[in-house]
mmCIF file of the C-alpha atoms, coordinates in Angstrom:
data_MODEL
# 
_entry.id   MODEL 
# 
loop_
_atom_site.group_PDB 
_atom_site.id 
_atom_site.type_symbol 
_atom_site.label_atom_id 
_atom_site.label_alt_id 
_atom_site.label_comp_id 
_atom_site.label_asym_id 
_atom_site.label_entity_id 
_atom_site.label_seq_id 
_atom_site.pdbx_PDB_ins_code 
_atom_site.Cartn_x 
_atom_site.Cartn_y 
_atom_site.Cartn_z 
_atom_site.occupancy 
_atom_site.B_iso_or_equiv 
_atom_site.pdbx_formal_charge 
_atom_site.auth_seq_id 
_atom_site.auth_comp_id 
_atom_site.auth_asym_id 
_atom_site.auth_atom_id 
_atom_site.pdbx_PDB_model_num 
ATOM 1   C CA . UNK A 1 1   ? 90.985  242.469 -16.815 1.00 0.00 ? 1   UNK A CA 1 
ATOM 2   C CA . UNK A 1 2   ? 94.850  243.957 -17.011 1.00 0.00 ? 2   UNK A CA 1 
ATOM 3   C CA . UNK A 1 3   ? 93.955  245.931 -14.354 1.00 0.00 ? 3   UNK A CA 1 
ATOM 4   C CA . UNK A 1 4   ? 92.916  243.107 -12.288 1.00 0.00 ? 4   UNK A CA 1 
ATOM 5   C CA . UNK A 1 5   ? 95.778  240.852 -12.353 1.00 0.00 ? 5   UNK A CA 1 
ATOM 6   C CA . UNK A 1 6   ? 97.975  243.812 -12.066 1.00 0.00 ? 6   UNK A CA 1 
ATOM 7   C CA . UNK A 1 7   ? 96.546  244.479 -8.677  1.00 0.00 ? 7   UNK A CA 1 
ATOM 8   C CA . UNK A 1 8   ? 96.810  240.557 -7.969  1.00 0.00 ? 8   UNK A CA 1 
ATOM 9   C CA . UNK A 1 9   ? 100.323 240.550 -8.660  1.00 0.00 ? 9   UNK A CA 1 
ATOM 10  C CA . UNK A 1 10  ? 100.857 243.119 -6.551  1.00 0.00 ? 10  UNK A CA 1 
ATOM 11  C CA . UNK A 1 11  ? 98.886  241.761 -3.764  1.00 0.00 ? 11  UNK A CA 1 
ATOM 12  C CA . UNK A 1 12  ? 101.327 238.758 -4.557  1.00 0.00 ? 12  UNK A CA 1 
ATOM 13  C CA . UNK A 1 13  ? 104.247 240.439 -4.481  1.00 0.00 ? 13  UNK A CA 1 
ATOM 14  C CA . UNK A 1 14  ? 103.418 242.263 -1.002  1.00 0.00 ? 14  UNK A CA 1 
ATOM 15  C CA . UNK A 1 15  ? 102.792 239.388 1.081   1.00 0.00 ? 15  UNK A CA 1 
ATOM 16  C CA . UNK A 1 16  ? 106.194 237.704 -0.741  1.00 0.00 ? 16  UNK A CA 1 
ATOM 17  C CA . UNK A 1 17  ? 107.708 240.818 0.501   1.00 0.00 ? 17  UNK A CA 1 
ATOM 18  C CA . UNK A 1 18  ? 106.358 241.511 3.987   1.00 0.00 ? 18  UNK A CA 1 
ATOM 19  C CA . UNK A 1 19  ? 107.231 238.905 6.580   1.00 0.00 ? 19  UNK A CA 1 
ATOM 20  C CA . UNK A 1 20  ? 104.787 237.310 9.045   1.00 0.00 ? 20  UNK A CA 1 
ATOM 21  C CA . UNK A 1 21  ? 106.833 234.023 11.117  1.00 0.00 ? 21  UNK A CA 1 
ATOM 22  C CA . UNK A 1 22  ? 104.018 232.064 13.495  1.00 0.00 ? 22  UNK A CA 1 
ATOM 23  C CA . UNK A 1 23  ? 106.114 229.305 15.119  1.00 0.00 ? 23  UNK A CA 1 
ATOM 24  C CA . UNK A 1 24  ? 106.180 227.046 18.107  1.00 0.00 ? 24  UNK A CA 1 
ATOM 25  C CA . UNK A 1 25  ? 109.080 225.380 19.549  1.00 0.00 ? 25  UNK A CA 1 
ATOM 26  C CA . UNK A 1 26  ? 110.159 223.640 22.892  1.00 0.00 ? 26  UNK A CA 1 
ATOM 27  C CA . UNK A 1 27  ? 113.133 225.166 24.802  1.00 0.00 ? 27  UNK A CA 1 
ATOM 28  C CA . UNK A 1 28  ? 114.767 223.095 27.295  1.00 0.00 ? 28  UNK A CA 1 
ATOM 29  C CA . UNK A 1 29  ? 115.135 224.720 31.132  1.00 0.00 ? 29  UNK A CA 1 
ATOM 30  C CA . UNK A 1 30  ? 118.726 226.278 31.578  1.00 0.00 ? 30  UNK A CA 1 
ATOM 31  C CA . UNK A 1 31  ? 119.364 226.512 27.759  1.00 0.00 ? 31  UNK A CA 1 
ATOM 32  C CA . UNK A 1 32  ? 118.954 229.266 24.952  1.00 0.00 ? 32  UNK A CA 1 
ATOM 33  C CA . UNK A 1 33  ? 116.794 229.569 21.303  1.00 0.00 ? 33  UNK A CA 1 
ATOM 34  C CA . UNK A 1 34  ? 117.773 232.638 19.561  1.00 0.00 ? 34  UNK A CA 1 
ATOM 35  C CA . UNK A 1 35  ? 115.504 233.371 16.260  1.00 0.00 ? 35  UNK A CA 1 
ATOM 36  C CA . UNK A 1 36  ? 116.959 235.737 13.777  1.00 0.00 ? 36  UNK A CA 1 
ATOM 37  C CA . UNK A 1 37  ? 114.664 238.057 10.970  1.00 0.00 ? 37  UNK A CA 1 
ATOM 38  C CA . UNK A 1 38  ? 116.260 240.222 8.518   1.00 0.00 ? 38  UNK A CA 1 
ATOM 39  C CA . UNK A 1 39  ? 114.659 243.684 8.829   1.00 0.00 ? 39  UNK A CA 1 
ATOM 40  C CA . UNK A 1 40  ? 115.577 247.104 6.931   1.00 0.00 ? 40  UNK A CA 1 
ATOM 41  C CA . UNK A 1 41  ? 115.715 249.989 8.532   1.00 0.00 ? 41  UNK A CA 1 
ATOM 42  C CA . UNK A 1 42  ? 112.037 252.383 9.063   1.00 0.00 ? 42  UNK A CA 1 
ATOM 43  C CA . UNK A 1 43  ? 110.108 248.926 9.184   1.00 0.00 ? 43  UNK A CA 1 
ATOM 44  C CA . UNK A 1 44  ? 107.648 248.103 11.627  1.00 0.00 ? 44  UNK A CA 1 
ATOM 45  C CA . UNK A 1 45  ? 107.972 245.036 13.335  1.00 0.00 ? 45  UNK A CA 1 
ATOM 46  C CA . UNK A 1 46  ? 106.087 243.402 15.635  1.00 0.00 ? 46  UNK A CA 1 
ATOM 47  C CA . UNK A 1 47  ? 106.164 240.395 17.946  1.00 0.00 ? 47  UNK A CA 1 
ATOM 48  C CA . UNK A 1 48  ? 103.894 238.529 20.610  1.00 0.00 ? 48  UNK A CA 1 
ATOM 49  C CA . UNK A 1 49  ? 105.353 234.931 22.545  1.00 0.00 ? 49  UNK A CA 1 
ATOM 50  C CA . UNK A 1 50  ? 103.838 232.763 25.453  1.00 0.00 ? 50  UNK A CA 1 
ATOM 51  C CA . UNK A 1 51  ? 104.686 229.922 27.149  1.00 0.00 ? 51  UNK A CA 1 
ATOM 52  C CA . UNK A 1 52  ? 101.812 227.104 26.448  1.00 0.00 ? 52  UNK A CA 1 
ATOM 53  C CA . UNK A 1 53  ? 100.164 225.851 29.458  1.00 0.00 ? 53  UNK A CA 1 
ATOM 54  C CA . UNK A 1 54  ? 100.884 222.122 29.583  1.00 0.00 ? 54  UNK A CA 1 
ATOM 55  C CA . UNK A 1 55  ? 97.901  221.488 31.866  1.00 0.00 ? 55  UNK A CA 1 
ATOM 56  C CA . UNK A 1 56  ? 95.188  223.163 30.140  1.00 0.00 ? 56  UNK A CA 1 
ATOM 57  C CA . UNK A 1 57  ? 92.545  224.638 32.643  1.00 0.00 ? 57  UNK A CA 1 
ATOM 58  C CA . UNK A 1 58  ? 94.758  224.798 35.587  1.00 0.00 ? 58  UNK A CA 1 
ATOM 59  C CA . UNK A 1 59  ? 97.333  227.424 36.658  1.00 0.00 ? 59  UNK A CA 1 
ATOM 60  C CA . UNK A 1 60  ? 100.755 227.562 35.063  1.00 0.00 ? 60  UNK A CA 1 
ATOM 61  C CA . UNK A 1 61  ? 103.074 225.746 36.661  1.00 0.00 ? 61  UNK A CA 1 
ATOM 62  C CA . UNK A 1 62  ? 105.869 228.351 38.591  1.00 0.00 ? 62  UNK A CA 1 
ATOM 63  C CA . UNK A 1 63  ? 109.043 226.811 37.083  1.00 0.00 ? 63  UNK A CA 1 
ATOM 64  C CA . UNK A 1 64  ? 107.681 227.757 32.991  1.00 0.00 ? 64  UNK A CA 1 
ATOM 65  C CA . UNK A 1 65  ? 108.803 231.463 32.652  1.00 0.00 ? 65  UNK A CA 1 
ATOM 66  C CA . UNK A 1 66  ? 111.129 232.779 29.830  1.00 0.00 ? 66  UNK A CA 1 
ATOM 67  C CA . UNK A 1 67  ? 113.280 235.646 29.743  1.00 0.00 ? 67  UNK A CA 1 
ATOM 68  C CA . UNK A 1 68  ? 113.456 237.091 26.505  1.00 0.00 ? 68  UNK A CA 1 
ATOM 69  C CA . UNK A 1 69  ? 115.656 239.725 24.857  1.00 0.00 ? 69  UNK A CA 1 
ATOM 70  C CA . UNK A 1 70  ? 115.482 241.362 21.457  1.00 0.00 ? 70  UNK A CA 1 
ATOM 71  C CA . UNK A 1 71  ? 118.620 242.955 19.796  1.00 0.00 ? 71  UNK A CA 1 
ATOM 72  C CA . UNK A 1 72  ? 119.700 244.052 16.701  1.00 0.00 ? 72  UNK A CA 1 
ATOM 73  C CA . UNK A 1 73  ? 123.419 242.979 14.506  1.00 0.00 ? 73  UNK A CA 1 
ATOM 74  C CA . UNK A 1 74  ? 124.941 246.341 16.527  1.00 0.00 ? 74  UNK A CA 1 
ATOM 75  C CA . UNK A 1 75  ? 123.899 244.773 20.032  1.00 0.00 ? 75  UNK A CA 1 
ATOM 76  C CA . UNK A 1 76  ? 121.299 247.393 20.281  1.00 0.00 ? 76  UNK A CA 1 
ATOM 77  C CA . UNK A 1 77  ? 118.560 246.342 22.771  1.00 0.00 ? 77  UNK A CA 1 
ATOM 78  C CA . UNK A 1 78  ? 115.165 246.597 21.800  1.00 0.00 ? 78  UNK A CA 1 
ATOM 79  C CA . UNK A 1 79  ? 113.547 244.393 23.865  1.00 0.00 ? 79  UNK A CA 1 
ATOM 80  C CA . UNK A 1 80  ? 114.073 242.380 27.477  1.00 0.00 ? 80  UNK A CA 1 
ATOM 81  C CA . UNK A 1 81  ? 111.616 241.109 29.663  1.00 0.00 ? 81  UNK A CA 1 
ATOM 82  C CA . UNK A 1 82  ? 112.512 238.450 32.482  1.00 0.00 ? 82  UNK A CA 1 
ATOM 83  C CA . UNK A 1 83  ? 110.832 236.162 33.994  1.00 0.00 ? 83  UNK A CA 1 
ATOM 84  C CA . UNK A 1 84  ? 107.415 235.906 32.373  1.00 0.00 ? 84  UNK A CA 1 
ATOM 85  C CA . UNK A 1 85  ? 104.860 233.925 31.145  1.00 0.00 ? 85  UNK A CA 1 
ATOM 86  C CA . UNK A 1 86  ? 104.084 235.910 27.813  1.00 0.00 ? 86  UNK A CA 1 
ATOM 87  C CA . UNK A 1 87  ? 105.260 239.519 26.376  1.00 0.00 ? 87  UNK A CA 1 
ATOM 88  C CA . UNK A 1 88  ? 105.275 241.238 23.351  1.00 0.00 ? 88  UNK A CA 1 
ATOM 89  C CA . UNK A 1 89  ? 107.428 243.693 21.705  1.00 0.00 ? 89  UNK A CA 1 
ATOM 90  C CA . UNK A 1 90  ? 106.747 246.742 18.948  1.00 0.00 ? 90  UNK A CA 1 
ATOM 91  C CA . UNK A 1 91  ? 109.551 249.334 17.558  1.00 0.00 ? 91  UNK A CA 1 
ATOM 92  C CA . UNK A 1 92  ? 110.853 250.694 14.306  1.00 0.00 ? 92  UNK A CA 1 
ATOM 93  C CA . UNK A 1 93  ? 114.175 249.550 13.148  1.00 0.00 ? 93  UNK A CA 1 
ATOM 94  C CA . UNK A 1 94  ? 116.659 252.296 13.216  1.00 0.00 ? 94  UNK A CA 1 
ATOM 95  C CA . UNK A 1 95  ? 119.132 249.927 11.703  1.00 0.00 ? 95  UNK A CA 1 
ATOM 96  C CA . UNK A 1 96  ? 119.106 247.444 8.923   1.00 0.00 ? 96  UNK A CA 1 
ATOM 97  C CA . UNK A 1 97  ? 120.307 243.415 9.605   1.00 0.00 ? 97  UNK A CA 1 
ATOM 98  C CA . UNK A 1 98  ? 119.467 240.497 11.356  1.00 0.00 ? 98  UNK A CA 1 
ATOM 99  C CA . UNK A 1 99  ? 117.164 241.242 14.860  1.00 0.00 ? 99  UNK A CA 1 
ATOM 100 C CA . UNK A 1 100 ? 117.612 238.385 17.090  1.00 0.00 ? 100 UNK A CA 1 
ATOM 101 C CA . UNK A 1 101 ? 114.986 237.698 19.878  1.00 0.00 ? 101 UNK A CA 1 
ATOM 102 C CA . UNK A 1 102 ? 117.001 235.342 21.932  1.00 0.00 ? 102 UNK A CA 1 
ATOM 103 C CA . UNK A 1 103 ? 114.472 233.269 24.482  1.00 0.00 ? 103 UNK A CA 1 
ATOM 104 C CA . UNK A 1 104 ? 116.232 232.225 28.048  1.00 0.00 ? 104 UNK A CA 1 
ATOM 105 C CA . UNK A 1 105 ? 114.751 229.759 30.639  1.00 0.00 ? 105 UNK A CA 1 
ATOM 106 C CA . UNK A 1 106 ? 115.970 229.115 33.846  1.00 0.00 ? 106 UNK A CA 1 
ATOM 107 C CA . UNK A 1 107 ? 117.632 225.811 34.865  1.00 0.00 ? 107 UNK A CA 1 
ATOM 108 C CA . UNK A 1 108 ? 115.375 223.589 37.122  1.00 0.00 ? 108 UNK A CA 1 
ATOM 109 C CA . UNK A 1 109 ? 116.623 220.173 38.484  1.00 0.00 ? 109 UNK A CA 1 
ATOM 110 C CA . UNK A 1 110 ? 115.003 218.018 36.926  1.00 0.00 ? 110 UNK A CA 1 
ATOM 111 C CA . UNK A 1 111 ? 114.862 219.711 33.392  1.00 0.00 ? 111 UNK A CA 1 
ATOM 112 C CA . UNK A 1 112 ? 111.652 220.669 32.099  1.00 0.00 ? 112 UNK A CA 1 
ATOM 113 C CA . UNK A 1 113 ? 110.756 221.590 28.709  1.00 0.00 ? 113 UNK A CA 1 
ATOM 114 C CA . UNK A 1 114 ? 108.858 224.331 27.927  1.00 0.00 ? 114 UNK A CA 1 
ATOM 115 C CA . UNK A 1 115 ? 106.752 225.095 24.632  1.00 0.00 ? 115 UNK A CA 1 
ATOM 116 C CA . UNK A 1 116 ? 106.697 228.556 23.525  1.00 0.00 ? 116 UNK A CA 1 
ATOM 117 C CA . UNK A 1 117 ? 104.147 230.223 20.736  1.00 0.00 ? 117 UNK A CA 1 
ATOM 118 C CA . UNK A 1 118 ? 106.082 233.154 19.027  1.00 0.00 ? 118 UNK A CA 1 
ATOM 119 C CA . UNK A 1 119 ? 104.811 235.239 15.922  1.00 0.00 ? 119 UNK A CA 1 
ATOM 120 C CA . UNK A 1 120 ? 106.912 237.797 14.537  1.00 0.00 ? 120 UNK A CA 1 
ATOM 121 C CA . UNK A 1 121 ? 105.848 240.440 11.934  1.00 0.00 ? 121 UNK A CA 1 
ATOM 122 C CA . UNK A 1 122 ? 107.735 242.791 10.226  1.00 0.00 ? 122 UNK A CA 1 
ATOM 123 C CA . UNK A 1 123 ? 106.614 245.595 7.294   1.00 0.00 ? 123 UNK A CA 1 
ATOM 124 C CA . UNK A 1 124 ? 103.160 246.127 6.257   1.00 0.00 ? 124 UNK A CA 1 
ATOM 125 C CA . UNK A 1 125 ? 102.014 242.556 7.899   1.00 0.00 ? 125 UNK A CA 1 
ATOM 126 C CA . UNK A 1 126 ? 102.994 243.930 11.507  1.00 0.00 ? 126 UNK A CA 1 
ATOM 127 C CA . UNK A 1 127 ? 100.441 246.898 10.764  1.00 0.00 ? 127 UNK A CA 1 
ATOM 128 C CA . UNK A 1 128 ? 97.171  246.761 12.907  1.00 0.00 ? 128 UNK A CA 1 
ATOM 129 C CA . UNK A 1 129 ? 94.161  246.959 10.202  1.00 0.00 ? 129 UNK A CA 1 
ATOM 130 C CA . UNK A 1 130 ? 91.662  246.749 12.159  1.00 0.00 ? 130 UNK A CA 1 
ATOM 131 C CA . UNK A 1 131 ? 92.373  249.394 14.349  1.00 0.00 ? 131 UNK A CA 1 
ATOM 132 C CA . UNK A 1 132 ? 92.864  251.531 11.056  1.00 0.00 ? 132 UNK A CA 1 
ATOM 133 C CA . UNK A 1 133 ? 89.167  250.539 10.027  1.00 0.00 ? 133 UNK A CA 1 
ATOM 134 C CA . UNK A 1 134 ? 87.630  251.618 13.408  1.00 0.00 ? 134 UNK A CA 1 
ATOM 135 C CA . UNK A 1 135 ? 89.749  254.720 13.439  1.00 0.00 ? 135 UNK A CA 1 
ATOM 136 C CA . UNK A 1 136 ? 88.960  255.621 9.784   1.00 0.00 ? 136 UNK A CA 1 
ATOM 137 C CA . UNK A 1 137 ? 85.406  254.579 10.010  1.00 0.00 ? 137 UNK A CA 1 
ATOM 138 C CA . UNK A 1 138 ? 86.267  252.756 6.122   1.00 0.00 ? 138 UNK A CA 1 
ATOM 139 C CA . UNK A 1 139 ? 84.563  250.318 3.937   1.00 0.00 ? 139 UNK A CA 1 
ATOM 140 C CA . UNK A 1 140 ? 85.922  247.069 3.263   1.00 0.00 ? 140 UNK A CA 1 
ATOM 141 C CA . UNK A 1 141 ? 86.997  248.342 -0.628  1.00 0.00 ? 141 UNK A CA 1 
ATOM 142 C CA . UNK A 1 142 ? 89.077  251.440 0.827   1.00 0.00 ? 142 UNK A CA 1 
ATOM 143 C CA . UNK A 1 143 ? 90.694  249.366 3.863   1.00 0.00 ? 143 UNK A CA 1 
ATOM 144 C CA . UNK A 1 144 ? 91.693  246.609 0.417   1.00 0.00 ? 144 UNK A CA 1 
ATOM 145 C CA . UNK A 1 145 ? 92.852  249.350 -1.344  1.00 0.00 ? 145 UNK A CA 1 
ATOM 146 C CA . UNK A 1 146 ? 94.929  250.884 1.548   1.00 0.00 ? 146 UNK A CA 1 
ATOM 147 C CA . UNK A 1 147 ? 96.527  247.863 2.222   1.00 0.00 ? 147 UNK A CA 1 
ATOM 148 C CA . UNK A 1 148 ? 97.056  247.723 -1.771  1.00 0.00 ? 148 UNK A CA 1 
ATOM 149 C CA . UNK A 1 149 ? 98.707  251.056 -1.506  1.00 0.00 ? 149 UNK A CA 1 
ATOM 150 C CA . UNK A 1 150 ? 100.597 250.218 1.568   1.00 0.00 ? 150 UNK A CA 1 
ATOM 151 C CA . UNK A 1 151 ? 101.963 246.881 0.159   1.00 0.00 ? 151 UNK A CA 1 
ATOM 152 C CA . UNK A 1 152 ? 103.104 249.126 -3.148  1.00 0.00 ? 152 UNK A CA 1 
ATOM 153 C CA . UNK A 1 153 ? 105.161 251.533 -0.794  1.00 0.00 ? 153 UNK A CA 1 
ATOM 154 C CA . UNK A 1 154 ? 106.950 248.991 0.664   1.00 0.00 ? 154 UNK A CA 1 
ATOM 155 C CA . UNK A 1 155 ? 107.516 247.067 -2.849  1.00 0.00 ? 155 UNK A CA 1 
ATOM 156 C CA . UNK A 1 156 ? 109.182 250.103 -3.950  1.00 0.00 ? 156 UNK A CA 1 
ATOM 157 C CA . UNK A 1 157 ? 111.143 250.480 -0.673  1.00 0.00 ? 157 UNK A CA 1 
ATOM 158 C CA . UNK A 1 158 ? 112.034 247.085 -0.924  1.00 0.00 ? 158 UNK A CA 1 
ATOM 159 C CA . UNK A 1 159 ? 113.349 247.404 -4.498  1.00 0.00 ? 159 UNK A CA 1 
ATOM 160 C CA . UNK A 1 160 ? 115.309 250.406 -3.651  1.00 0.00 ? 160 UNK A CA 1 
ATOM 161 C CA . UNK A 1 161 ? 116.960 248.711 -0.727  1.00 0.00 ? 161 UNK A CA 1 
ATOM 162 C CA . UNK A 1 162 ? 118.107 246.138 -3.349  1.00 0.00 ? 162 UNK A CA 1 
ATOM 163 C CA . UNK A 1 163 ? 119.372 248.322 -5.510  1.00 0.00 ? 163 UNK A CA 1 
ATOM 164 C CA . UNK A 1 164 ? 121.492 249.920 -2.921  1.00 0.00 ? 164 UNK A CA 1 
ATOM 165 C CA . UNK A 1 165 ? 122.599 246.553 -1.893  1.00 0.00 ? 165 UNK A CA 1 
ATOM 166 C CA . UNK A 1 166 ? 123.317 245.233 -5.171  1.00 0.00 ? 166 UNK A CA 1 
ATOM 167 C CA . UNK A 1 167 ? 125.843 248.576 -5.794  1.00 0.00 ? 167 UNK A CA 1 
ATOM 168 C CA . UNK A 1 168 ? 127.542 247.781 -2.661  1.00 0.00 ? 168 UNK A CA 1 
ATOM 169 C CA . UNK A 1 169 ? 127.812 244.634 -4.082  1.00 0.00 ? 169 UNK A CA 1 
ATOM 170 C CA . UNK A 1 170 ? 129.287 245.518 -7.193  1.00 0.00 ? 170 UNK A CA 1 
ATOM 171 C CA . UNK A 1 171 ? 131.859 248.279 -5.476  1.00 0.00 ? 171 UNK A CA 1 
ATOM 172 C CA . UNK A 1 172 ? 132.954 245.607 -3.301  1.00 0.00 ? 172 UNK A CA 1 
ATOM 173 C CA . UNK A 1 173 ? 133.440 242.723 -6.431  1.00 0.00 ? 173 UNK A CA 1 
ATOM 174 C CA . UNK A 1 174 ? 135.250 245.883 -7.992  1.00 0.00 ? 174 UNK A CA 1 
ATOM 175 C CA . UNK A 1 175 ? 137.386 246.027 -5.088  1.00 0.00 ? 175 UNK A CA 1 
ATOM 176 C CA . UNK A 1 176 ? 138.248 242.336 -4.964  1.00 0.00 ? 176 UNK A CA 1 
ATOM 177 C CA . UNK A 1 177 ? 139.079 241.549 -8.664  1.00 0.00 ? 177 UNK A CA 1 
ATOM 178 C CA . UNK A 1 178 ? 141.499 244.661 -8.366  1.00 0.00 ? 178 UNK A CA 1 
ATOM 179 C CA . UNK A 1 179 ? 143.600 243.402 -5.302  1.00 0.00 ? 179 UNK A CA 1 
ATOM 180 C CA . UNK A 1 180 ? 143.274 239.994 -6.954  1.00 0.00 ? 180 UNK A CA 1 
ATOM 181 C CA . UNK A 1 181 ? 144.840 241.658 -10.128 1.00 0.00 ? 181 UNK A CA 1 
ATOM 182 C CA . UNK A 1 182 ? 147.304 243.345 -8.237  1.00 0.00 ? 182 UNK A CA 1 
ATOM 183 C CA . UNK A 1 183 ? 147.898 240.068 -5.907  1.00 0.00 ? 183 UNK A CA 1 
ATOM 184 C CA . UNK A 1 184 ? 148.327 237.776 -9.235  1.00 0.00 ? 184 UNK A CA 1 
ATOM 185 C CA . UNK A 1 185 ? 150.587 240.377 -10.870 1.00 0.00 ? 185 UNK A CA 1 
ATOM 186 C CA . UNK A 1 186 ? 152.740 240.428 -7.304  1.00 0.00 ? 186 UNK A CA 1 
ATOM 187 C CA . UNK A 1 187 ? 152.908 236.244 -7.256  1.00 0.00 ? 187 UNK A CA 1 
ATOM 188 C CA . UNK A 1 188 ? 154.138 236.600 -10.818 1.00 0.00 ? 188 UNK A CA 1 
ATOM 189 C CA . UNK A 1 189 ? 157.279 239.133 -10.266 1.00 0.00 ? 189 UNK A CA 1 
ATOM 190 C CA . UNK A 1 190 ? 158.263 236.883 -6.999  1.00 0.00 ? 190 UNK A CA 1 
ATOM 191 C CA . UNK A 1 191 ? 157.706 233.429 -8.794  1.00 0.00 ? 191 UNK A CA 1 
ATOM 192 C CA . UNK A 1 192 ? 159.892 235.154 -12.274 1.00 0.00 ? 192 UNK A CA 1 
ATOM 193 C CA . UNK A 1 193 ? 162.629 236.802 -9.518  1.00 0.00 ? 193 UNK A CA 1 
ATOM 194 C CA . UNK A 1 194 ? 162.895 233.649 -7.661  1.00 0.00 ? 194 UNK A CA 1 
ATOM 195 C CA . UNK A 1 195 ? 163.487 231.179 -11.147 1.00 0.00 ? 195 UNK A CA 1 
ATOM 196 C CA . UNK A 1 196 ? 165.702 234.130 -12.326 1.00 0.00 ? 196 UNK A CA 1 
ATOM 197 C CA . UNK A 1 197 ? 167.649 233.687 -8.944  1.00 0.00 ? 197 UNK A CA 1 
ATOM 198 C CA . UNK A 1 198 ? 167.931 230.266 -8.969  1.00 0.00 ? 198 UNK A CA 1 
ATOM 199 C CA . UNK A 1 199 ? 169.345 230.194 -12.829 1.00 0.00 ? 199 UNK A CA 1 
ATOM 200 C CA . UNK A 1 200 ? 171.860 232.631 -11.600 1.00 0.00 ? 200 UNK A CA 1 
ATOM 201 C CA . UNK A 1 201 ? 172.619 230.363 -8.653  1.00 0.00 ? 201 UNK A CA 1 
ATOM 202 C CA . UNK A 1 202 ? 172.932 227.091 -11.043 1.00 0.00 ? 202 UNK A CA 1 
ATOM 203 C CA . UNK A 1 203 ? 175.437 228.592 -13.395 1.00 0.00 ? 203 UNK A CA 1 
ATOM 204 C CA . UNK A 1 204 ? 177.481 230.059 -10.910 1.00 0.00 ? 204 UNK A CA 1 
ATOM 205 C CA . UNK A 1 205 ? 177.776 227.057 -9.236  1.00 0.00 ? 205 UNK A CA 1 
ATOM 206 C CA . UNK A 1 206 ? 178.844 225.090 -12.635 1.00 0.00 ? 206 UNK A CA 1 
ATOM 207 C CA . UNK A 1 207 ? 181.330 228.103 -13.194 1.00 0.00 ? 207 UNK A CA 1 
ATOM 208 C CA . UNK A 1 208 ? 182.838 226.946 -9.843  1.00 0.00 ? 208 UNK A CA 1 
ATOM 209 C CA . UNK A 1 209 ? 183.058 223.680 -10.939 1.00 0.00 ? 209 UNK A CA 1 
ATOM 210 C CA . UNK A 1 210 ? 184.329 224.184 -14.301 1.00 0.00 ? 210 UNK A CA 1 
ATOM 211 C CA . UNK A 1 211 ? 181.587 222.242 -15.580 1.00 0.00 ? 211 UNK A CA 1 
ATOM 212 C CA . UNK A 1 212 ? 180.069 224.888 -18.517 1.00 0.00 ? 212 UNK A CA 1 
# 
């Protein structure tokens, strides 16, 4: 029974952790949509869009065609495709940050709107079971328990990721509360040397003027 919910909260855990983002939106001709996902570096990700036919069971119109581009925080390219009706994208971040995928249609007088399906995967959601069943020739228990082991190597890449984070985090709160020490102690000499300055200034002045 421990055993059990161990392995459901684990199952829990990995589809908390891996990301899977099925949306549709409309995108006006002649303007932009970027959508941003935060992926760590060595992940998988995954991504598949199309333009929805507004006339179902005739052609596509000519005018509903995206150009799309996928890049990473650095400007790295990983993706660009112009001018088409659907696409889809794979690759393995080399970098860790926000990917945008950044979706571009041309401007038609009059403006159309077009409606685009996008689903984006990243980490052990972006991996293609089935073709590892057909490949492996596995039951259903071993392709559960692969995806159990699968989800657990990510958890723990995951949690080491935010560990590293969380130091960098720490060094740089280090880093701040020192200048702000040194910054407060700086604000104190020039506020002290500026009432000493002014005392000095007040009783030479009475001095002039015989006053004390």
């Amino acid at each position: 029974m421990i055993q059990s919910q161990h392995l459901y909260f684990l199952l829990i855990l990995g589809l908390l952790s891996c990301t899977s983002e099925s949306i549709r939106f409309d995108l006006q001709s002649g303007h932009t949509k970027c959508i941003s996902e935060d992926i760590k570096s060595n992940s998988m990700t995954v991504g598949k869009y199309s333009v929805v036919n507004p006339n179902e069971g005739h052609p596509m119109p000519d005018g509903h065609k995206l150009t799309v581009r996928v890049t990473s925080s650095y400007g790295n390219s990983y993706h660009y495709s112009e001018i088409v009706e659907s696409g889809q994208f794979a690759f393995v971040a080399a970098e860790a940050g926000d990917y945008m995928a950044c979706f571009w249609a041309a401007d038609h007088k009059p403006q159309i709107t077009l409606t685009v399906d996008f689903d984006w995967k990243t980490g052990v959601a972006a991996k293609d079971w089935s073709n590892v069943a057909k490949k492996g020739q596995v039951d259903a228990m071993e392709l559960e328990l692969k995806k159990l082991y699968d989800t657990a190597i990510y958890i723990q890449e995951e949690i080491y990721h935010l560990r590293e984070r969380e130091e960098e985090m720490q060094e740089l709160n280090k880093t701040t509360n020192s200048r702000m020490a040194w910054l407060s102690f700086l604000s104190l000499f020039v506020c002290l040397s500026v009432a000493g300055l002014q005392l000095w200034h007040l009783k030479t002045f009475f001095e002039k003027k015989k006053l004390i």
